[in-house]
MIRO-208363 format. One line per 10 residues: number of its first residue (from 1); their letters; for each residue x, y negated, z negated of C-alpha. Coordinates in steps of 0.05 Angstrom, whole numbers. Example, Ala and Ser with C-alpha at 12.3 -4.5 7.8 and 13.67 -1.06 7.14 Angstrom:
BEGIN
1> as> 246,90,-156  273,21,-143
END
This chain:
BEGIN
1> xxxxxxxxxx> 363,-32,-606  309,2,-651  239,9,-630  205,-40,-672  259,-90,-634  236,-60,-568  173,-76,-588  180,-143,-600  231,-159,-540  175,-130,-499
11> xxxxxxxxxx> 117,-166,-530  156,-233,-526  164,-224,-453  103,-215,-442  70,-272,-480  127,-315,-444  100,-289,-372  24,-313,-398  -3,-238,-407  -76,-249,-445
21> xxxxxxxxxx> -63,-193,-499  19,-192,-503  7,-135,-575  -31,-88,-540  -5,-80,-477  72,-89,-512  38,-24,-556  27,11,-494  82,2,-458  117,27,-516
31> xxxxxxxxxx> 79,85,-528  91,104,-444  164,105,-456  175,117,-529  118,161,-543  94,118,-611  25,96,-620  17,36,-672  26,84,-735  81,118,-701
41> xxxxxxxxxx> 115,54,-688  112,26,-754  135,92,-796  195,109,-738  214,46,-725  287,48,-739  294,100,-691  345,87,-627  320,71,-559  382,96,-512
51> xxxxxxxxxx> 399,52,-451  352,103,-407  285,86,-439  312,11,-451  322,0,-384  249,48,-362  221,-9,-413  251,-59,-375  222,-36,-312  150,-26,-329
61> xxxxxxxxxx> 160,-104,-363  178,-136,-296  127,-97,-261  72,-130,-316  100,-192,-301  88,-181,-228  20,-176,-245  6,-106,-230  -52,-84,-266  -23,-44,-333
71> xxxxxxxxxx> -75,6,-317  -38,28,-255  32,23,-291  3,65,-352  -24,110,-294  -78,138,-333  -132,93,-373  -198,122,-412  -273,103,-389  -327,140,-441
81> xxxxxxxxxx> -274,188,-484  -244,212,-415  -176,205,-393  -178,192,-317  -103,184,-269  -109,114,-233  -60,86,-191  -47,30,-122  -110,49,-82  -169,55,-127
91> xxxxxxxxxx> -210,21,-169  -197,24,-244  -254,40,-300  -281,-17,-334  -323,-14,-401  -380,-58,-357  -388,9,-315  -413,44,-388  -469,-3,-382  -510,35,-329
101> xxxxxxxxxx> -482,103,-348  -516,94,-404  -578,80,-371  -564,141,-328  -562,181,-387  -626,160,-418  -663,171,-364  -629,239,-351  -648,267,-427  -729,266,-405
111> xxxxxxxxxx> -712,312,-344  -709,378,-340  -669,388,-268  -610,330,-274  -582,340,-198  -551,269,-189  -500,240,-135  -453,186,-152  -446,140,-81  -379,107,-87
121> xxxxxxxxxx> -346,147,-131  -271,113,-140  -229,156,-193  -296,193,-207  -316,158,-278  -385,156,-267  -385,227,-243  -353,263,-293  -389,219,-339  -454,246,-326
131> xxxxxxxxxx> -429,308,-309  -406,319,-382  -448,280,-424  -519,296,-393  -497,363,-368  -518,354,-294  -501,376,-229  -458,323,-196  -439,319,-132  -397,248,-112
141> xxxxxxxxxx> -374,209,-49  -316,179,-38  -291,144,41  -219,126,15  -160,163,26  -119,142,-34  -177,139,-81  -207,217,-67  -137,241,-76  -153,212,-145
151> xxxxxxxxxx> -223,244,-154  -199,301,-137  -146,296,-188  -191,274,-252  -244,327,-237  -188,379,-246  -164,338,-307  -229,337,-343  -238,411,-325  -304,384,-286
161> xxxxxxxxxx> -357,418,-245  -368,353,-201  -376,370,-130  -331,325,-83  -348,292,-15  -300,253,27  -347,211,69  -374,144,90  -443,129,52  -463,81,107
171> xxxxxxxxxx> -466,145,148  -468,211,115  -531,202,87  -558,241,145  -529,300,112  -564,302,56  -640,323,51  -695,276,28  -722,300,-45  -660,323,-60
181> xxxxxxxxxx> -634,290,-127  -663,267,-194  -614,207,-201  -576,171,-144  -522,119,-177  -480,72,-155  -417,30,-173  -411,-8,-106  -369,-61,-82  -401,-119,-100
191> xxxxxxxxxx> -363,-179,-94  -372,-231,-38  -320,-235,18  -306,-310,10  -295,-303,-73  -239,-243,-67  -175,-294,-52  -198,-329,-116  -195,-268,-166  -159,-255,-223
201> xxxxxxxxxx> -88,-229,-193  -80,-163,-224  -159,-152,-194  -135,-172,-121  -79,-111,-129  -145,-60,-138  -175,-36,-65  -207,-92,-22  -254,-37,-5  -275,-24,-75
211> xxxxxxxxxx> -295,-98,-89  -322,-128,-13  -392,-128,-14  -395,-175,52  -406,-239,56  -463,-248,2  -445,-183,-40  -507,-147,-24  -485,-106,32  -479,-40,2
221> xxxxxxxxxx> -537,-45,-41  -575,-66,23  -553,0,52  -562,42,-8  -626,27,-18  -645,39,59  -607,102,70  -614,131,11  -688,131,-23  -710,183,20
231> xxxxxxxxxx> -662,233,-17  -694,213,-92  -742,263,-115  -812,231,-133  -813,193,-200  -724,211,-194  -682,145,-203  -638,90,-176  -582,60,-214  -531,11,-195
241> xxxxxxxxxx> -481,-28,-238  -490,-103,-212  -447,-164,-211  -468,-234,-238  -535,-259,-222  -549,-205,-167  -604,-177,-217  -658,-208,-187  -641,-203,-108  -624,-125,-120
251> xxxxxxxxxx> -694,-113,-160  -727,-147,-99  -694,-95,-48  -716,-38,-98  -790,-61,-96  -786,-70,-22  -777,8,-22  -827,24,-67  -789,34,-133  -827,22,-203
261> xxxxxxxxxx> -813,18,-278  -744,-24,-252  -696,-40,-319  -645,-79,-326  -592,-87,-381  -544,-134,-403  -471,-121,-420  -436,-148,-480  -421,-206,-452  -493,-216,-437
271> xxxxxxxxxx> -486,-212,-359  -548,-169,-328  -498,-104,-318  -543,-54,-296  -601,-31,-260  -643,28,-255  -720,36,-228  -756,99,-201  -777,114,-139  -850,132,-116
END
């Protein structure tokens, strides 16, 4: 078997098992194993696949099938030009999450100190993030086990400055002083307890404790917002990414704490993504 054969053996099976985009994730699968990108695939496609990468092929296939996310089989995927290791135990980077980096970075380029800590931190996307595009000082918190082991290891493969903290945000807030940052954000888990069992199946495979946000969703931006205000610098910011039609309750909670000039933006899809506001 040549590769362009692997190619479409592997493509086949997954459009047979009902995978949404059977190309892409057939083109990298291939490129895992075989090393070819698209162009690669179609200029050295006559070349031999031995029985050791047929059957590695094979492998990653059934686990695809399975429904394990191909993020976690590819074991690294890219959020904002960075490469970041994800694996069984923490969330994966989605292109919604560039929605309130971005307002994170446009409120970052009027400010002249840019100290900002990342609650929630997962693989550390949104840290590094804004650690390397708005050149700031980053500090992130992360409770899981699995998923700091994997902060840890994306700060060192980015070559990042971002200051780690294994810790519960629901507690260590005490830690921290008040005034202390220009720009608190937040990724948190946002979906209701009674919706999880009804996700997507390669989505239930990603932490529970990455996506519970208790029993109405709000939970952790009821907390964040409570805990965590104090530690804003006057006129510093507030940003979480959101999940569909929590917009409105989460602006509420802001303005119950005093925060002003609240924004909200819309993703691609035209879901409200992303919100950010300033505190007093």
């Amino acid at each position: 078997m040549n590769a362009k054969q692997a190619y479409k053996k592997v493509c086949a099976s997954l459009k047979t098992a009902g995978i949404e985009s059977p190309e892409f994730e057939a083109q990298c699968l291939i490129k895992k194993v075989l090393g070819l990108d698209r162009t690669s695939l179609i200029v050295h496609g006559d070349s031999k696949v031995d029985d050791i990468k047929s059957n590695k092929l094979d492998e990653l296939v059934k686990r695809r099938i399975n429904r394990e996310p191909l993020q976690y089989i590819l074991g690294k995927w890219s959020f904002c030009g960075f490469e970041f290791e994800v694996g069984e135990g923490v969330l994966i980077p989605r292109d919604d999450t560039e929605v309130v980096l971005n307002l994170c970075l446009d409120f970052l380029k009027n400010r002249q100190s840019k100290k900002v800590l990342d609650l929630c931190a997962g693989s550390g996307a949104i840290s590094v993030a804004v650690e390397k595009l708005a050149n700031a000082d980053v500090t992130g918190i992360e409770l899981s086990d699995k998923a700091f082991e994997y902060f840890l290891k994306n700060i060192k493969l980015n070559n990042s400055s971002v200051k780690p903290v294994k810790g519960d945000i629901l507690k260590c807030y005490k830690d921290f002083y008040d005034n202390e940052f220009d720009l608190i954000v937040s990724n948190p888990p946002y979906i209701r307890s009674g919706d999880i069992p009804f996700l997507q199946t390669e989505v239930r495979k990603e932490p529970a404790m990455a996506l519970d946000g208790g029993a109405d969703g709000f939970d952790f931006y009821r907390a964040i917002i409570e805990y965590w205000y104090t530690k804003l610098k006057n006129g510093g910011a507030l940003a979480f990414e959101l999940g569909e039609n929590q917009a409105e309750p989460v602006k509420t909670l802001m303005k119950s704490k005093g925060f002003k000039n609240i924004t909200v933006m819309n993703d691609l899809g035209g879901v409200q993504r992303a919100i950010i506001g300033t505190a007093k």
